[in-house]
N, C-alpha and C positions, 0 to 999 in steps of 0.2 A: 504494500500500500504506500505510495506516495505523497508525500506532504509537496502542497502547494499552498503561497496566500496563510489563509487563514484556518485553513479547511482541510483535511484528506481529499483526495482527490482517487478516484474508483478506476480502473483500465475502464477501454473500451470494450473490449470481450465482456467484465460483467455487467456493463448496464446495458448491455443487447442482450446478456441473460434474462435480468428482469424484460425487454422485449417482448422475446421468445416468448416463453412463461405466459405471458399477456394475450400473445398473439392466439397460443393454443387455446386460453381459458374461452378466452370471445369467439377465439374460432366454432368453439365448441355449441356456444349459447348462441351464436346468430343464426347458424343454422338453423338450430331448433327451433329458435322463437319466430324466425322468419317461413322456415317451412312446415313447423309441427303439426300447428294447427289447419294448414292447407293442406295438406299431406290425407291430416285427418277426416277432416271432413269432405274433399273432392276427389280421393282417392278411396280410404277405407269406407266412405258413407255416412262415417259417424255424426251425430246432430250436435250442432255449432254450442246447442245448449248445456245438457248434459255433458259434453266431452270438457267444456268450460269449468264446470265447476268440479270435475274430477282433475284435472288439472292444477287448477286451483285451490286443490286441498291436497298434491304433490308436491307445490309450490309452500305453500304453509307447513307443510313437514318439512321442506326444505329446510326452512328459518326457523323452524323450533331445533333440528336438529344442529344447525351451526353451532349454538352455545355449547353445544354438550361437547360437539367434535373439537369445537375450540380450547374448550377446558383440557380435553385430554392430548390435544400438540401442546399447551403449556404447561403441565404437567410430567408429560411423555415423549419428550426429546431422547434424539438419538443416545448413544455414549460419548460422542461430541457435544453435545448439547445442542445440535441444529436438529432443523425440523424438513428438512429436504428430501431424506426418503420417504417423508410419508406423502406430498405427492406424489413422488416418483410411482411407489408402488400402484396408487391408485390410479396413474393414468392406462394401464392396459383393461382392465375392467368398465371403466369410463369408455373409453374406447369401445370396445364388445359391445356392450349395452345401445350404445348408441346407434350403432349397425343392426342391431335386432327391430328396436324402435320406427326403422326405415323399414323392416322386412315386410312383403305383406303377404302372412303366413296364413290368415283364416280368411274365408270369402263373409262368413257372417260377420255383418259390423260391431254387433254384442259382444262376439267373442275379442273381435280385434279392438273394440275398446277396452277390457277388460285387460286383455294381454299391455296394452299399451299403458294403464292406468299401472299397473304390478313392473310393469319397467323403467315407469318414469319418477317412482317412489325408488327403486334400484339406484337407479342414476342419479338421481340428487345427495344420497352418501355418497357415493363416490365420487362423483364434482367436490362437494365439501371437501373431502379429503386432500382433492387435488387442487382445488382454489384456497385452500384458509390457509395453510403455511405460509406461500409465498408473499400473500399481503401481509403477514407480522413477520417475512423475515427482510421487508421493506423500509420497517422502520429500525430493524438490528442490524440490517446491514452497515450503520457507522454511526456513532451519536453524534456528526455532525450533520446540524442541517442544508448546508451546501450541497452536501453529499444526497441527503433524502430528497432532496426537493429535485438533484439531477433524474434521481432514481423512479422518481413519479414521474418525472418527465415522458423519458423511456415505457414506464409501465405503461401508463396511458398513449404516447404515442404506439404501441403493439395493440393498446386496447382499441386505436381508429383502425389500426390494419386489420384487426381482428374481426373486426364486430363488421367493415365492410367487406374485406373477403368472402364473410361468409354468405353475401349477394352476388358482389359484384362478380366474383370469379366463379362462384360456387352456381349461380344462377344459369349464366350461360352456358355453362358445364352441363346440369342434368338437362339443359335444353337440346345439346350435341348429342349428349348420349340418349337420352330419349325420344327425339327428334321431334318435330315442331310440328301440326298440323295446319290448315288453309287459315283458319282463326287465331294461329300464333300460339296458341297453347300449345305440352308438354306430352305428345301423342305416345307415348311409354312410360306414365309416371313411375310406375312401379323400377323398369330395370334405372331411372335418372336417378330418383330421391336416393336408392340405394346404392348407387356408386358413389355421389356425393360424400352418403355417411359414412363411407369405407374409407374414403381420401382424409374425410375431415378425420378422423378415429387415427390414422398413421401418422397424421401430420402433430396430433394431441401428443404422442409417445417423442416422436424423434425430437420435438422441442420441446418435451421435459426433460429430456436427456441433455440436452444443450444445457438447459438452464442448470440442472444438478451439478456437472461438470467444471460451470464457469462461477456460481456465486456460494459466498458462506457467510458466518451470520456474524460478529466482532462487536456485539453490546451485548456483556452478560449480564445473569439477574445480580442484583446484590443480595436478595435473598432467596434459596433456591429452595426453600419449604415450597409445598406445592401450595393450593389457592383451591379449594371450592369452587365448584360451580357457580353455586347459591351467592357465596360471598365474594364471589369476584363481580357478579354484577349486581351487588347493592354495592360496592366500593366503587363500583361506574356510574350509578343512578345516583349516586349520591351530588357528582360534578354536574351543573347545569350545564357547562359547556356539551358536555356529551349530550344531555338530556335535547339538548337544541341539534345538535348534530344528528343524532337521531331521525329527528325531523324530517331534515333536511336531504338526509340519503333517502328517506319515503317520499320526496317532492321529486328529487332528481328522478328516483326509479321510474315514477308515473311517466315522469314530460318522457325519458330516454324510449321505455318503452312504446307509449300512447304514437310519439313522432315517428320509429322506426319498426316498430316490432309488427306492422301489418301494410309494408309496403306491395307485398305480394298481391294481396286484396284492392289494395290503391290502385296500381296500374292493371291490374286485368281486368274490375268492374268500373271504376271510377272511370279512370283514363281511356277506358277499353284498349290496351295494349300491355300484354305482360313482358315485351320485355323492356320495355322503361324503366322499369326494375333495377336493371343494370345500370344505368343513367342517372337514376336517385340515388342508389348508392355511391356510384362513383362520385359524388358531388357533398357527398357528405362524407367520406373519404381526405378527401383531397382538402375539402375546407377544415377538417381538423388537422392535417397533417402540418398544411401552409402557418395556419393561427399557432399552430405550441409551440414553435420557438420565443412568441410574445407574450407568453402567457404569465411568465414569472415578474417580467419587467413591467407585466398590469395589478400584477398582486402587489408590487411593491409601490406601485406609485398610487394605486386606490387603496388598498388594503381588500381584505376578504371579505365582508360587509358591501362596500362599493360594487368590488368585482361580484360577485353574485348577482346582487340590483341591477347591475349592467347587461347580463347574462340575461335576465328574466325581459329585461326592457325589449332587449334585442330579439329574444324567441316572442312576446307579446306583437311586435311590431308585424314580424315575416308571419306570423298565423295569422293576423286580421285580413296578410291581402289573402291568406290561403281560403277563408271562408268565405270571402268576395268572389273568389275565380274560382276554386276548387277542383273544377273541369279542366282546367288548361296545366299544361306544363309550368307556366309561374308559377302558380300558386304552388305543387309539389315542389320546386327546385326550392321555393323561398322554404318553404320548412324547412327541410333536410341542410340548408346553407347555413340560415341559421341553428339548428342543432349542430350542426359540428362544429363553429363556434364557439357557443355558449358551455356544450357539455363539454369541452377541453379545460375551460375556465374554473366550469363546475368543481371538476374532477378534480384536478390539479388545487385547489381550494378547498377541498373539504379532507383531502389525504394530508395534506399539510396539518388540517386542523385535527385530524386523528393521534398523528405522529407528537402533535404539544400536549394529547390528552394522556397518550401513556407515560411520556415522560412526567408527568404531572403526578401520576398517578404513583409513580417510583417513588417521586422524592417524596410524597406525604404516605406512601404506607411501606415502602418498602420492598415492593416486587412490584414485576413486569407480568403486566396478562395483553401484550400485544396481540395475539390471534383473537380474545375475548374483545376488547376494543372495536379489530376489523370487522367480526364475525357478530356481534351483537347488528353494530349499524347493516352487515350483511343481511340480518332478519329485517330491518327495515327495507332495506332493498328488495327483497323477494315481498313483502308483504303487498310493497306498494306495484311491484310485476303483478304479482295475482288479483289484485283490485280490478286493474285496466284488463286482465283476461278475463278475468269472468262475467262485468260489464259487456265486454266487445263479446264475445259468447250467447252470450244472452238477448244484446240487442240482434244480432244474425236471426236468435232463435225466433224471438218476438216479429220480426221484419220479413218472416217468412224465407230467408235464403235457403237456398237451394243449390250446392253445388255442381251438380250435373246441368247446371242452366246457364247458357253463354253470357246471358243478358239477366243481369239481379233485379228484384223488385224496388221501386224508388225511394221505398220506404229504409232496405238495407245500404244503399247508396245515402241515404243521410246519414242513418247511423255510423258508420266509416268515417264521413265526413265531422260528424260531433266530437268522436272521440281521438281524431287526427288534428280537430282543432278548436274546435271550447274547452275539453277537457284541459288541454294541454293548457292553454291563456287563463285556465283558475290557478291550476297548478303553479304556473308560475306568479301570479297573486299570493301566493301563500309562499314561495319561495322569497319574495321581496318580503314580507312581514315578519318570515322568523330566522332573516339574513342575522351572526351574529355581531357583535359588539367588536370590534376589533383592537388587536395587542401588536399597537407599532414597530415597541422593538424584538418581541420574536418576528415579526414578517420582514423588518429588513435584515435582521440576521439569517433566514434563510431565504433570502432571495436576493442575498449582497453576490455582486459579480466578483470573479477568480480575481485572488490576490489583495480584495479590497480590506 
């Protein structure tokens, strides 16, 4: 490790680990979230309603079960003390699972709901597995904040490649391999989605493997008694800063998902052209990738409070033309431009604000529960996923949609429309209100430029 300035200073090999690591976790989830539910219901049959709220109650096991997995990566570290096989391990089953998921093994949709509901309760232990480590070995990666705040950088830059590969590439992808009918749609869904999940599931392994190989963890506990469950998060509820934070990852989760997580539905009924698909994403891509190198030198010169409110302004603004035009390609570029924007700013603001919570958390009690910190807001983040899924479920069901129908009833073309864009302009209403209070001199300290 190198002393520069003020700060350690990290290779470049591991902050392309944290990357990696990113790339595969998002890789993972965009997939899913961008084709699960299409998959489900215009492939297996299944009703937009019921498949929604069994999802939904996937999702909600998901987040009950991070604390517990959390408790036990802080608890039960290697005999190094790092926490790095324990995703490793679990990215081959993750994998597996996820390739089953795409299978479509039963022709009755009862059954292949069922089977999909029992593997998608599978799969959320072993994502946990494979996502909790790496966000608390984020912030032990160096106790300086120079160093975290590069490392978020990196994280979340993997998290734009991630979350749009799993469109932008992965889209035109099961369109080659399934090939395309006179109406543009995916005339072999069956052999697409699962080649897709084969590719994504290989690419999950080789870049945990990367990342295992290139990063390790250099902030130990002072105190290495282990921590309750119980009392590790009444020792985190107890800090309002968390309490707010909290929040806040439930607001992002909404807007992230609500903007992105049902662009599939956007351009084939809305747009009437699926593959624009490709087009949204790349543009929500590329505006996150362009914005994160400014992202720090916004933090530092607004602070986290500002930057947030600015974030919120800027996603409020690009939804009002998107509910004006909705039909036209404006309206979708302005969303997805502004999302990748805003959620880079988000992102990068609220890991920051994580990483001051556990050190906070060290010097008044004495131990580190970094994975518990990540992994509590983690349940906020799924909770507020599953809200927007079972809402958008529901309205399909009520709206009367119909997958096997080229052209949706009008009433489902609003509903898309609602929760692409009013949902999203409260959401951010409520991200401007419980923006928090801001601590000057941790934000220039980690967001002071090399050497200063």
């Amino acid at each position: 490790m190198k002393e520069k300035g003020k700060g350690t200073i990290l290779g470049l090999a591991e902050r392309l680990g944290y990357a990696a690591i990113s790339i595969a976790d998002n890789l993972r989830s965009s997939y899913l979230n961008t084709f699960m539910l299409f998959f489900c219901t215009n492939v297996l049959g299944c009703r937009p309603g019921i498949l929604a709220t069994l999802m939904s109650i996937c999702t909600v096991w998901d987040a009950i079960n991070d604390p517990m997995i959390a408790s036990y990566a802080d608890n039960h570290p290697n005999r190094n003390g790092d926490r790095s096989r324990q995703y490793l391990f679990a990215s081959i089953p993750a994998g597996i699972v996820l390739v089953l998921l795409f299978s479509h093994l039963f022709q009755n949709p009862t059954a292949s709901l069922i089977f999909v509901f029992a593997l998608y309760l599978l799969l959320s232990v072993f994502s946990t597995f494979h996502r909790l480590p790496f966000y608390a070995m984020m912030i032990l990666v160096s106790p300086e904040e120079e160093d975290r705040l590069s490392v978020s950088k990196f994280h979340f830059f993997g998290t734009a490649i991630g979350v749009a590969l799993g469109s932008v590439v992965m889209w035109p992808l099961v369109r080659l391999v399934g090939g395309v009918d006179a109406a543009g749609n995916v005339a072999n869904p069956d052999k697409g989605f699962f080649t897709g999940a084969v590719i994504v599931a290989a690419v999950i392994i080789v870049l945990s493997l990367y990342h295992y190989f290139t990063t390790k963890e250099r902030v130990r506990p002072q105190n290495v008694e282990k921590t309750p469950i119980l009392q590790a998060i009444k020792i985190l509820f107890k800090k309002a800063k968390f309490r707010r934070n909290v929040i806040l990852d439930f607001l992002r989760s909404t807007i992230i998902t609500a903007t992105t997580g049902y662009g599939l539905y956007y351009s084939t009924y809305v747009l009437g052209k699926p593959g624009m698909l490709t087009l949204l994403s790349a543009v929500y891509l590329f505006s996150s990738m362009l914005f994160l190198p400014f992202v720090s030198r916004i933090i530092r010169k607004l602070g986290i409070r500002k930057s947030l409110i600015l974030s919120a302004i800027i996603l409020i603004a690009a939804e009002l033309v998107f509910v004006i035009m909705p039909k036209t390609l404006i309206g979708g570029i302005s969303v997805v431009l502004a999302c990748g924007i805003s959620t880079s700013l988000i992102n990068v603001a609220l890991s920051l604000n994580r990483a001051h919570i556990a050190d906070e958390v060290e010097k008044a009690e004495g131990r580190r529960v970094d994975s518990m910190v990540s992994n509590v807001n983690g349940f906020a983040v799924k909770c507020g996923a599953s809200l927007v899924g079972l809402l958008f479920g529901w309205i399909l069901e009520f709206t009367h949609y119909d997958g096997s129908l080229s052209v949706q009833p009008d009433s489902a073309i609003k509903g898309i429309i609602f929760i692409m864009g009013w949902m999203v302009i409260i959401c951010c209403a409520g991200l401007i209100l419980a923006a928090p209070k801001d601590e000057p001199a941790k934000i220039a300290e980690a967001t002071a430029p090399e050497g200063e």
